[in-house]
TORVEXNU-501300 format. One line per 5 residues: number of its first residue (from 1); for each residue x, y negated, z negated of N, C-alpha, C, CB. Coordinates in steps of 0.02 Angstrom, whole numbers, plus 50000, padded with zeros to 5 digits. Each point is the difference from the previous one (the first is absolute). Glycine has a CB too. Example, Ala and Ser with C-alpha at 12.3 -4.5 7.8 and 13.67 -1.06 7.14 Angstrom:
2
1	50660,50284,49610,49955,49941,50000,50045,49940,50000,49905,50059,49938; 50077,49888,50098,50042,49941,49997,49961,49945,49963,50059,50032,50108
***
This chain:
299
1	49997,51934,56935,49975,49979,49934,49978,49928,50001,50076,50083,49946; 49871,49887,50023,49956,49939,49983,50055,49974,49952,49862,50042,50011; 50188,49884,50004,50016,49957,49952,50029,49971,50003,49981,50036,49960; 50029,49903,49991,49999,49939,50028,50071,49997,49963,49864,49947,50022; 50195,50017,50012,50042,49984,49955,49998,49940,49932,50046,50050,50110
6	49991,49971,49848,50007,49984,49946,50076,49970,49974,49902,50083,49996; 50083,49865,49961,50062,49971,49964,50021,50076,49949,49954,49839,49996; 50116,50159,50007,50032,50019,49949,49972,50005,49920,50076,49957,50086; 49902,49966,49894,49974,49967,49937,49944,50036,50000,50045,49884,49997; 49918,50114,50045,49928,50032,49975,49969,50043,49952,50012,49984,50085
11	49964,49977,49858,49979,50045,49933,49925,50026,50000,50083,49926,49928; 49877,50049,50134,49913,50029,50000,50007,50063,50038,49928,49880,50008; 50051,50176,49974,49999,50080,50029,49926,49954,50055,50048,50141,49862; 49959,49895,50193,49942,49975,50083,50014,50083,50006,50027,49841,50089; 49910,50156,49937,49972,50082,50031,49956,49980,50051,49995,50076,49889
16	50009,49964,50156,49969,49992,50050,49918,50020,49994,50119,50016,50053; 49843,49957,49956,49929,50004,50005,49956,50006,50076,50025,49933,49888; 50026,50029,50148,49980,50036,50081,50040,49974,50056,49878,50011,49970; 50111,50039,50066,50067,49979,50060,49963,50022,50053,50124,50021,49945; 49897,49944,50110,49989,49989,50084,50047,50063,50013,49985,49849,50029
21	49973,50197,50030,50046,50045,50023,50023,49978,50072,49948,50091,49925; 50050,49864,50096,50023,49982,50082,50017,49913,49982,49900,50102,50094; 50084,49848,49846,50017,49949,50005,50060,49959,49980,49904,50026,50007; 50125,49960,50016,50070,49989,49992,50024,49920,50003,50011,50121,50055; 50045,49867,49891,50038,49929,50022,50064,50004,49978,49906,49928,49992
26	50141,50072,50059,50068,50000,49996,50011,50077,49990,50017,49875,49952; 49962,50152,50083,49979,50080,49987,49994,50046,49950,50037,49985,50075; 49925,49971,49884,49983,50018,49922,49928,49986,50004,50113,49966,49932; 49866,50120,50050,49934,49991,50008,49957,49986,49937,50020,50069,50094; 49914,49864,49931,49967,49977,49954,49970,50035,49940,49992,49938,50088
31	50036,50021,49847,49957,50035,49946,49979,49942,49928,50072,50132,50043; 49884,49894,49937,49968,49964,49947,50026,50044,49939,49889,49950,50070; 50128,49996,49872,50025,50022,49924,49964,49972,49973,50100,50016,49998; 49911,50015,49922,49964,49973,49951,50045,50028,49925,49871,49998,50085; 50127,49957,49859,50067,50000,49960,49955,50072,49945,50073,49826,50007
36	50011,50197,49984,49961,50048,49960,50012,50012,49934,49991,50044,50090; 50047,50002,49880,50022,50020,49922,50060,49936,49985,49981,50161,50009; 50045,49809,50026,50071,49953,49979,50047,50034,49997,49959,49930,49940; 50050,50140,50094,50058,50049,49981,50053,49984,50058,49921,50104,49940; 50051,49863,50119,50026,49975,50053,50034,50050,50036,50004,49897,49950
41	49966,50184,50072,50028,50041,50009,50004,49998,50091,49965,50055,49867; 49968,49926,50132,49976,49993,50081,50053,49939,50025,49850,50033,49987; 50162,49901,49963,50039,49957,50053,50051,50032,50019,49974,49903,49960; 50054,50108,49961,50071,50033,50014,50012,50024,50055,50003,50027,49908; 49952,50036,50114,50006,50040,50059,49992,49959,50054,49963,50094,49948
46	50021,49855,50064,49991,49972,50079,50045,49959,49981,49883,50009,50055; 50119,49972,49889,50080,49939,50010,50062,50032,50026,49972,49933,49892; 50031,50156,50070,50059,50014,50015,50005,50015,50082,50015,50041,49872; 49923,49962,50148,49995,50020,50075,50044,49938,50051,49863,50066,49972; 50084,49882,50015,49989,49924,50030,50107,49997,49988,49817,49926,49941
51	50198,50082,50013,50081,49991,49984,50040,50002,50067,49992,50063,49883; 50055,49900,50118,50046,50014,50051,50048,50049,49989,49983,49898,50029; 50014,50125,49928,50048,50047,49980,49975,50072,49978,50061,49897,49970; 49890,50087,50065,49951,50059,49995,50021,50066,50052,49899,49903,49970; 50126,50081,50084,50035,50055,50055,50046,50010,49963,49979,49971,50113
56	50069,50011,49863,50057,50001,49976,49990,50059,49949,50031,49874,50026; 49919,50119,49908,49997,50036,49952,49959,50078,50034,50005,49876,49906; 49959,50124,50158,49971,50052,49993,50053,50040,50056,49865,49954,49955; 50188,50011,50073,50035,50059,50021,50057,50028,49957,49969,49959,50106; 50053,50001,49856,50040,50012,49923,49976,50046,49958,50024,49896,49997
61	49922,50094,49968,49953,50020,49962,49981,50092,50063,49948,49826,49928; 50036,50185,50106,49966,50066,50042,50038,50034,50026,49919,49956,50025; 50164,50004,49975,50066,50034,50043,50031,50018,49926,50028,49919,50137; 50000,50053,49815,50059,50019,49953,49962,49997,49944,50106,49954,50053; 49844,50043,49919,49977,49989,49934,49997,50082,49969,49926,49874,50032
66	50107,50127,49908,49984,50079,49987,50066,50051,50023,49861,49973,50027; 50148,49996,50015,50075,50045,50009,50043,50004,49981,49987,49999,50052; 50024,50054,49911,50060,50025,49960,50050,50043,50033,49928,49995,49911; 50112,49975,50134,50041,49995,50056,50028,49942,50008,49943,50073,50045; 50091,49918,49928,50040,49932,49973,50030,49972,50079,50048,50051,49852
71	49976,50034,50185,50033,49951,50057,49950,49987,50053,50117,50047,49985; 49842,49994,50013,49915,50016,50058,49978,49914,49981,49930,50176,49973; 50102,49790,49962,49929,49934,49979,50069,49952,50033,49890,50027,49846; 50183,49980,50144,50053,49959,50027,50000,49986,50059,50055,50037,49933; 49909,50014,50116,50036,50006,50069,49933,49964,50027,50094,50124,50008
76	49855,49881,49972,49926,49971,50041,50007,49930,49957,49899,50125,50027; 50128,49842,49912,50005,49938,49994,50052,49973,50042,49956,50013,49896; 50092,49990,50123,50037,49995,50040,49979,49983,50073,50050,50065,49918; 49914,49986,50100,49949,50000,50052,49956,49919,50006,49990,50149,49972; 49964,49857,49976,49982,49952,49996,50009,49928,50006,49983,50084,49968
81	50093,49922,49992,50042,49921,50006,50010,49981,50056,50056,50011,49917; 49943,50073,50132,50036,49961,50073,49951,49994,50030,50104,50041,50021; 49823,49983,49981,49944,49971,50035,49967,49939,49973,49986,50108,50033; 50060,49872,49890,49962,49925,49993,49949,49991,49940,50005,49993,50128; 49964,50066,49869,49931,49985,49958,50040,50002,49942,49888,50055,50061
86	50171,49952,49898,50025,49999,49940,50074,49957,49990,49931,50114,49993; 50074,49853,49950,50082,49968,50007,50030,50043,49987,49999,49901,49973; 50097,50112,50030,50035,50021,49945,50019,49948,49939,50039,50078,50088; 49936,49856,49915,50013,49968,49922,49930,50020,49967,50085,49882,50029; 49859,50127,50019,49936,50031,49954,50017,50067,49951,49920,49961,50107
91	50102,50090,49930,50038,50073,49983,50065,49968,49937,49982,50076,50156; 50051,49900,49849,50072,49969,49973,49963,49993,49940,50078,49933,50097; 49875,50003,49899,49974,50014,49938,49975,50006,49950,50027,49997,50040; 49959,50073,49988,49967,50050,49948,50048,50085,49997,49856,49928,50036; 50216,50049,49988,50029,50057,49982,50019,50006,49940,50025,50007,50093
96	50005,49944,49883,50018,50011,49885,49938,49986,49979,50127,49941,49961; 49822,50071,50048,49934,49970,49972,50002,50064,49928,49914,49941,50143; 50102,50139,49881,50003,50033,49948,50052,49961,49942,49967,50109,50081; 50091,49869,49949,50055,50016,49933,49974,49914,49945,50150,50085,50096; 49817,49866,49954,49968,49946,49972,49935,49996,49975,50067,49962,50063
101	49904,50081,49913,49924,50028,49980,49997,49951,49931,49994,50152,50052; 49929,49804,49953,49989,49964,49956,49994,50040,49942,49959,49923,50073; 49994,50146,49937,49994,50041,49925,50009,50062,50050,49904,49933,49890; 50107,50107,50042,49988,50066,50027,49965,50052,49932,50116,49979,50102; 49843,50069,49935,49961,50049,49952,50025,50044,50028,49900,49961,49964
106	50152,50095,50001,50008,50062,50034,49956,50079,49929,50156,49924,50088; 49787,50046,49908,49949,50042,49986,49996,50048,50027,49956,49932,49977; 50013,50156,50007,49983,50019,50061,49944,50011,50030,50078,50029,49977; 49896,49992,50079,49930,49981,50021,49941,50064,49959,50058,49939,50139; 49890,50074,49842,49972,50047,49966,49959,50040,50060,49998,49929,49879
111	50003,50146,50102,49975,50042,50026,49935,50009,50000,50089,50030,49986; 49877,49962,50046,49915,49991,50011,49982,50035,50074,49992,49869,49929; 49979,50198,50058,49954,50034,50049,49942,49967,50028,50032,50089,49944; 49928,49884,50006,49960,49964,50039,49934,50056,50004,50106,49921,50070; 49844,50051,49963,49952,50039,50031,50003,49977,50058,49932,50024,49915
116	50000,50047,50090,49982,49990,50080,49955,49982,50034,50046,50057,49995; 49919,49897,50049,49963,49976,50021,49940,50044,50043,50095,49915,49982; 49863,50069,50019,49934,50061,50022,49973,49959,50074,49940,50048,49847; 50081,49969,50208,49990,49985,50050,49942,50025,50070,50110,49977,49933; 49826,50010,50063,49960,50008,50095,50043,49969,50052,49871,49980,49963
121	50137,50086,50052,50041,49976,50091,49935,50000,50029,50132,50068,50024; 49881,49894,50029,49917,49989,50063,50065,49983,50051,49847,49922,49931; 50099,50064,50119,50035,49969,50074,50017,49963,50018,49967,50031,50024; 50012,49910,49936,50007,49924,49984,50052,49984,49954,49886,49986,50017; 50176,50037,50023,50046,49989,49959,50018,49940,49965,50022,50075,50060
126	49975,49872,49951,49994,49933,49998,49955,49973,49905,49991,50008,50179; 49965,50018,49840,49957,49995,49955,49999,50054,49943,49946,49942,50088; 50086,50120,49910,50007,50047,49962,50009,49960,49940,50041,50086,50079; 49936,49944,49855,50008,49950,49922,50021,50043,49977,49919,49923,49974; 50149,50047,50025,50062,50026,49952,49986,49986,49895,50095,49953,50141
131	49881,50007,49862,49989,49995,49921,49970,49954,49965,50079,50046,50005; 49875,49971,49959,49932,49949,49969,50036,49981,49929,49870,50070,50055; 50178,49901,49931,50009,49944,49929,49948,50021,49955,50037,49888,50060; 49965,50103,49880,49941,49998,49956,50007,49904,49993,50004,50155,49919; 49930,49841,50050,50013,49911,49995,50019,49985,49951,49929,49966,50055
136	50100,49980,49961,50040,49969,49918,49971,49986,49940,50058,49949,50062; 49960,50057,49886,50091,50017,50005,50028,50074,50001,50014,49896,49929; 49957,50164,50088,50032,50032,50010,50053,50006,50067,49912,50027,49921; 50048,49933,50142,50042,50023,50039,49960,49930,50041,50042,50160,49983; 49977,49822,50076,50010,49931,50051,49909,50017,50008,50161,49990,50088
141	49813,50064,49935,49919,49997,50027,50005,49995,50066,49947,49942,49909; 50106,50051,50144,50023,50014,50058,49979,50059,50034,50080,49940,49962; 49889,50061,50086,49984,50074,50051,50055,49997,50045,49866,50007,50006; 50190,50032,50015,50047,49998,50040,49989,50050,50068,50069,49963,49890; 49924,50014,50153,50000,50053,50064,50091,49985,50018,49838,49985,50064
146	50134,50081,50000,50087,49984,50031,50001,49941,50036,50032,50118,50023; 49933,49861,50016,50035,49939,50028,49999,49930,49944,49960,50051,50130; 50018,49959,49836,50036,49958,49918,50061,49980,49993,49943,50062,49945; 50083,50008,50091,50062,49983,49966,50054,50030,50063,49952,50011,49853; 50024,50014,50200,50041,50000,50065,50000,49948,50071,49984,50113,49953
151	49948,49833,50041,49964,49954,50041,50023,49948,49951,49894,50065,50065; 50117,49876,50004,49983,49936,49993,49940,49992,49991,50077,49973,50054; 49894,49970,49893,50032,49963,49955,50030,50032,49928,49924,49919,50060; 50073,50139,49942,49999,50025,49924,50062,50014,49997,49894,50048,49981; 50165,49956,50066,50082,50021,49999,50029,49944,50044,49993,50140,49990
156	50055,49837,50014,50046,49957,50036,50024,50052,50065,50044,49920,49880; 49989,50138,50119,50006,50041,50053,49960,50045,50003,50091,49980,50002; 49865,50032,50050,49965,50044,50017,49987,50067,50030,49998,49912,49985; 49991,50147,50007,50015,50070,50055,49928,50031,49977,50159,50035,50003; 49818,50009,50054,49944,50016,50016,50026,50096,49980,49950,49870,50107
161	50014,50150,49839,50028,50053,49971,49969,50070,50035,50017,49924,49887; 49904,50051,50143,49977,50049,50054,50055,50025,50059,49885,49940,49978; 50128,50017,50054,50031,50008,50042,50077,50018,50005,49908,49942,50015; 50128,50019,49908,50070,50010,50004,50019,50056,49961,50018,49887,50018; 49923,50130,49921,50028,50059,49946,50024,50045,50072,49901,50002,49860
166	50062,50032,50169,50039,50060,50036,50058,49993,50039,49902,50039,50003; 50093,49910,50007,50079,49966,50041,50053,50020,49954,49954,49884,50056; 50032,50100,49880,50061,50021,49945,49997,50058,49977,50008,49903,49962; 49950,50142,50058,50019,50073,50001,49953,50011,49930,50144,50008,50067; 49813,49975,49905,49958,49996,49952,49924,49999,50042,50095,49936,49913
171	49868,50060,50018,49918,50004,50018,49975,49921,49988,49976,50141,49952; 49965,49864,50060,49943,49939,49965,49976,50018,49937,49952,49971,50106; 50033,50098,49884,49983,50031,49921,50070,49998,49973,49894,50089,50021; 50158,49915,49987,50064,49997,49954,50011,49919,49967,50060,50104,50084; 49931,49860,49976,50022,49926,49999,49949,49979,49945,50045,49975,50134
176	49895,50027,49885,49956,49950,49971,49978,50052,49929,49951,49920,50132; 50076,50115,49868,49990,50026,49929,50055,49965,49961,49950,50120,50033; 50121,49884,49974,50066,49949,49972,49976,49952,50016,50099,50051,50010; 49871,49902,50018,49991,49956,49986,49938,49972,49958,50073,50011,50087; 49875,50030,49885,49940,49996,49965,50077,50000,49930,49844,50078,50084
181	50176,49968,49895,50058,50030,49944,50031,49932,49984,50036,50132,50051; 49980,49830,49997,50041,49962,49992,49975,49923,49953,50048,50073,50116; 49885,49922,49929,49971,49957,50000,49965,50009,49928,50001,49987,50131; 49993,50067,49842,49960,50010,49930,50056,50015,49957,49884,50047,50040; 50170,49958,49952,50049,50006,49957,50040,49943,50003,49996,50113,50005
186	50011,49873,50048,50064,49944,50017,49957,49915,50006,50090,50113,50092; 49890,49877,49951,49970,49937,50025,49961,49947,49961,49999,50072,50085; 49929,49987,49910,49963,49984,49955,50025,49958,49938,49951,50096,50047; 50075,49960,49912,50011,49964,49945,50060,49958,49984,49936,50082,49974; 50087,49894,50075,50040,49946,50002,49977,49954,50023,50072,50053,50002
191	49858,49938,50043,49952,49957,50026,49956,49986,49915,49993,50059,50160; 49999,49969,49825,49970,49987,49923,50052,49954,49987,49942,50115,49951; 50108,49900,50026,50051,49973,49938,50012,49921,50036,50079,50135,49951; 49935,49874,50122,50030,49931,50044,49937,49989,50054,50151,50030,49996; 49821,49949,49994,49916,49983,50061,50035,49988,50069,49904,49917,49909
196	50145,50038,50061,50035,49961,50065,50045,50063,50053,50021,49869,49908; 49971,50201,50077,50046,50018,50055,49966,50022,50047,50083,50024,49941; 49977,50002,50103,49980,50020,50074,50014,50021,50037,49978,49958,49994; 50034,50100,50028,50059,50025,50048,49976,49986,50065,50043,50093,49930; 50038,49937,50077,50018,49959,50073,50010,50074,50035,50075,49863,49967
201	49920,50173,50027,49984,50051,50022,49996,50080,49983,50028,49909,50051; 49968,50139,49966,49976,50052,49971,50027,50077,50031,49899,49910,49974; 50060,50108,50068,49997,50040,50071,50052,49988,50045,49888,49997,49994; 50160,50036,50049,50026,49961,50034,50023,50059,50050,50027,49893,49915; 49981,50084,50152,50018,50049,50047,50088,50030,50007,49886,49936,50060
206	50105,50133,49927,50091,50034,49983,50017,49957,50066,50008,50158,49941; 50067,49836,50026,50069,49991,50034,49969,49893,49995,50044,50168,50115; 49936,49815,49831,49991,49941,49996,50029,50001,49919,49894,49975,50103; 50161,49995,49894,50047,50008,49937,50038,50056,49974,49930,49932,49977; 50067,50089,49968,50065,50085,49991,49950,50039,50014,50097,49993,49892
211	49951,50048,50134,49991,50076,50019,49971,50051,49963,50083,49975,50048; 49910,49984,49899,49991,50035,49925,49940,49955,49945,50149,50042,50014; 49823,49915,50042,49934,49984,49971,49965,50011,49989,50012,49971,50015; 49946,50006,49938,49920,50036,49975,49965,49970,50024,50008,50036,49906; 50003,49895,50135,49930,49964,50032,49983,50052,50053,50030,49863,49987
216	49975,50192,50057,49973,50025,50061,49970,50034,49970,50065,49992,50082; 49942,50042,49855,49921,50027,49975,49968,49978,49949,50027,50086,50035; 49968,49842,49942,49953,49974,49992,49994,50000,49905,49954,50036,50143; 50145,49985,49843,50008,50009,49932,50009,49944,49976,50036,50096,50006; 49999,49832,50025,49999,49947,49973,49976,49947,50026,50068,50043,49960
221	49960,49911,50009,49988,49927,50020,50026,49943,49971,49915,50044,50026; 50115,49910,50020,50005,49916,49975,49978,49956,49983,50033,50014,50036; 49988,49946,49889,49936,49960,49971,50042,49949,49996,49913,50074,49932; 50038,49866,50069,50025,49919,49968,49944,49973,49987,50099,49971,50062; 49930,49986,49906,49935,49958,49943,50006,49926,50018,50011,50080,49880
226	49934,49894,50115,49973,49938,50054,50020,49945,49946,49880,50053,50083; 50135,49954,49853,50017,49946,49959,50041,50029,49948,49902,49934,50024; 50144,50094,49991,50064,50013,49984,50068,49977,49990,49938,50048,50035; 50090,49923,49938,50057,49983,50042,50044,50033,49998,49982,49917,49995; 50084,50071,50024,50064,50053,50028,50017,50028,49914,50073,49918,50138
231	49946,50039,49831,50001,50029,49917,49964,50058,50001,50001,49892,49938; 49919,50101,50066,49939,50037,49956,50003,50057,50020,49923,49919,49985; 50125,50096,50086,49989,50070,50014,50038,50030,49963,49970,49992,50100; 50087,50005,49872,50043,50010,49967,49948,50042,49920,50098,49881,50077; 49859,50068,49892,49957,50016,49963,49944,50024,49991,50054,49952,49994
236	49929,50054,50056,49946,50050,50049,50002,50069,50009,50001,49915,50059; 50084,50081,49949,50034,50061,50013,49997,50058,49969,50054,49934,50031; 49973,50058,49881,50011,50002,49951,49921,50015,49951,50120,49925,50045; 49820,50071,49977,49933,50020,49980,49988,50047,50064,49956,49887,49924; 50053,50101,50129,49981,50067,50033,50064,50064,50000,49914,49915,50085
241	50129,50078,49888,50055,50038,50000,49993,50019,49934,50070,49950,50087; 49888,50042,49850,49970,50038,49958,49935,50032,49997,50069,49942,49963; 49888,50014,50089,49911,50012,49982,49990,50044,50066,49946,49869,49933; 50087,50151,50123,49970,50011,50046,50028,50064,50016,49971,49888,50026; 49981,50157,50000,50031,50080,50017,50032,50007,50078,49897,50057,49917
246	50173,49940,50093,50005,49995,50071,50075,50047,49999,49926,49863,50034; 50089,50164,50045,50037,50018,50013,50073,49973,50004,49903,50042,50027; 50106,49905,50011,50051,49960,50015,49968,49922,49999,50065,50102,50072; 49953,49862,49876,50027,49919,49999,50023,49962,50004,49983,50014,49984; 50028,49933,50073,50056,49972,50008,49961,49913,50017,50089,50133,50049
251	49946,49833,49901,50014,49935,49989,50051,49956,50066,49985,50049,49861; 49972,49942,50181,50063,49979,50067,49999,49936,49996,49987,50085,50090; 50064,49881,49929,50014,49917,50031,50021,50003,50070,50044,49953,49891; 49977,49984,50130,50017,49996,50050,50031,49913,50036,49913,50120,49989; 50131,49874,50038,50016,49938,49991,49987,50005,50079,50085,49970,49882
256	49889,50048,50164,49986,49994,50053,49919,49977,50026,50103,50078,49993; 49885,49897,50050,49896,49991,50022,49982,49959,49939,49952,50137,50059; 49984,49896,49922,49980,49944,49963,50036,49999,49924,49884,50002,50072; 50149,50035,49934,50045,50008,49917,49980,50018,49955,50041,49933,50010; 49887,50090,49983,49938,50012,49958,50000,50075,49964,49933,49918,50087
261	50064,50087,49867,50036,50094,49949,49939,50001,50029,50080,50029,49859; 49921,50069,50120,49935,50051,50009,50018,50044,49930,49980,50012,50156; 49969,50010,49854,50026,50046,49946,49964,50091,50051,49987,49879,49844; 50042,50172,50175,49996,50037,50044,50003,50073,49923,50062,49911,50148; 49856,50133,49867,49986,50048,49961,49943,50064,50039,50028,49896,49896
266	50021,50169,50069,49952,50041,50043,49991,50063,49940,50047,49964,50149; 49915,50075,49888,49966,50054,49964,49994,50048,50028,49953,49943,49951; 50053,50115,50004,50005,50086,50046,49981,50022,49953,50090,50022,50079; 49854,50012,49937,49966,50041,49969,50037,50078,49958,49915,49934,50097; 50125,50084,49959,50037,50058,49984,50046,49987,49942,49992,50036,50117
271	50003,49904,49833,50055,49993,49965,50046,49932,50006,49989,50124,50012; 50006,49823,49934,50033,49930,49992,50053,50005,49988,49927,49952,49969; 50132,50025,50070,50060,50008,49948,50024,49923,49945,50049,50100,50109; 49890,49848,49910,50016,49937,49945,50069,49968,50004,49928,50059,49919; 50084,49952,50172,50078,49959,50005,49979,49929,50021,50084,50106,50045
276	49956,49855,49909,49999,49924,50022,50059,49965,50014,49911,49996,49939; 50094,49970,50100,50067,49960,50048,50004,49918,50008,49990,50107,50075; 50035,49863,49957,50010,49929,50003,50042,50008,50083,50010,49957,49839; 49957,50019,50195,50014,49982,50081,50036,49934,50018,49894,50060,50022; 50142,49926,50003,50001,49928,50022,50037,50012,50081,50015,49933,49856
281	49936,50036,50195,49999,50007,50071,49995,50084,50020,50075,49877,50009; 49896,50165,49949,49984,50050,50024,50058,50066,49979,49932,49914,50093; 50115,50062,49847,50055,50028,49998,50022,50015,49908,50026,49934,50136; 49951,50099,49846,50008,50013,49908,50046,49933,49983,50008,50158,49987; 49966,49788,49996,50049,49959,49952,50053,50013,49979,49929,49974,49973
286	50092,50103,49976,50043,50022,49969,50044,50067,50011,49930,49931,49943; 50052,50075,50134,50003,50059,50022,49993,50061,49994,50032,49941,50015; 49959,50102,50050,49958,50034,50009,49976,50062,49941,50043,49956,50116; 49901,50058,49868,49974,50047,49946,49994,49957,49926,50062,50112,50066; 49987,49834,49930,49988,49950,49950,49929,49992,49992,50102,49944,50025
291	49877,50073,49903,49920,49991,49971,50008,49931,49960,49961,50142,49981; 49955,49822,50010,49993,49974,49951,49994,49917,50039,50064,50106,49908; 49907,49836,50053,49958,49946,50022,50083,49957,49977,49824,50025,49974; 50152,49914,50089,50045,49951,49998,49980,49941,50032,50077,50080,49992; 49916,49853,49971,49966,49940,50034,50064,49973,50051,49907,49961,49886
296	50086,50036,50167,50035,49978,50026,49955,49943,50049,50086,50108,49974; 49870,49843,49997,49967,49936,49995,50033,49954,50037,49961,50023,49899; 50115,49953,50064,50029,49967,50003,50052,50010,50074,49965,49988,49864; 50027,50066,50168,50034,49995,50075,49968,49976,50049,50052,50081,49978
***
């Protein structure tokens, strides 16, 4: 991927306008930007790259995120501490982070089917267009293909869905149809409401987090917002946990890597069940099956 690291601070959204495919410095290959909407979605994404704590979050984040296996997420943090990339005072704390919750909304999440997205499969998987926005204000005016939203620059972690959907025992017509679904019920219109978000990823290859994920077919995805702060997700939360049609919602923290919430949402066509949760290091805040939003900001 074309990009340049970035400060943390950075409030101008840069998009790439052209890149060198063989020219390189510091083995970052050359590219030209140019500033765009101010949503700062693009820095975000190469800042979070450029981060030093960027290994850290994507083996955290692709190994335990989502797993509801309390001891499956204990035994690989553990793991972790002893190979280094994580503290146990990082883990330490954010273990009372549930019983110390700045607010809590135990609302419940609303049931929304949703529609369904109208998808051309071609060969070009890459380029397949998952979903045309109407323009605002009804909807962002965004054309989304798959690598939008499975390719660098458009995701922080990346997987190639040609090649890996069948690895996970799925299709390319299964995947990139849930993910057109997703992207027009889920994404979209939270890209309306917040300009500034962005996920960090989407697609993801099985046996990369629970066993029981929806990223290997292409039902969810991870979002963060480029001018957010740790509060706003909290309040962020709380409008897509009424406005948005999704299967499973979960409001995560994390006192480990870059420390930075997500807010993690997916969609199934076959039926929403409108459950929403509160994570902290990958582990229900309030334990396990415990529903319902909790700022835990302040850990």
């Amino acid at each position: 991927m074309p990009y340049i690291p970035a400060p943390d601070g950075l409030t101008k959204n840069i998009e790439d306008v052209y890149h060198s495919g063989n020219v390189y410095a510091n083995f970052v290959p050359i590219a030209l930007w140019q500033d765009g909407a101010a949503t700062a979605t693009a820095a975000a994404i190469t800042a979070y790259i450029a981060n030093p704590q960027f290994a850290a979050d994507q083996m955290l984040g692709e190994e335990t995120e989502g797993n509801t296996d309390e001891a499956a997420v204990d035994a690989r943090t553990a793991e972790l501490i002893k190979q280094g990339v994580i503290t146990q005072e990082q883990v330490t704390a954010g273990s009372q982070a549930g019983n110390n919750a700045k607010q809590a909304d135990t609302a419940p999440g609303v049931v929304n089917n949703g529609s369904t997205a109208t998808v051309t499969i071609s060969a070009d998987t890459d380029n397949i267009v998952l979903y045309v926005s109407p323009a605002a204000p009804a909807g962002t005016g965004k054309t989304y293909k798959v690598k939008d939203v499975t390719k660098q620059p458009g995701v922080v972690f990346p997987y190639d869905v040609a090649s890996i959907a069948p690895q996970n025992g799925t299709t390319v017509e299964v995947v990139v149809q849930n993910l057109a679904n997703l992207v027009k019920n889920c994404f979209d219109p939270i890209k309306k409401k917040y300009p500034d978000a962005f996920m960090t990823c989407s697609f993801r290859a099985k046996g990369v987090g629970s066993s029981t994920s929806q990223h290997p077919f292409g039902m969810a995805c991870d979002i963060q917002y480029s001018q957010a702060s740790k509060a706003e997700y909290f309040v962020r939360a709380q409008w897509v946990r009424d406005n948005i049609a999704y299967d499973q919602f979960i409001l995560e923290y994390k006192t480990t890597g870059t420390g930075k919430p997500w807010h993690h949402i997916s969609f199934n066509a076959a039926g929403n069940k409108g459950q929403v949760l509160t994570f902290m290091n990958d582990k229900n805040c309030k334990g396990p099956g415990v529903t319902g939003l909790y700022d835990l900001s302040n850990a």
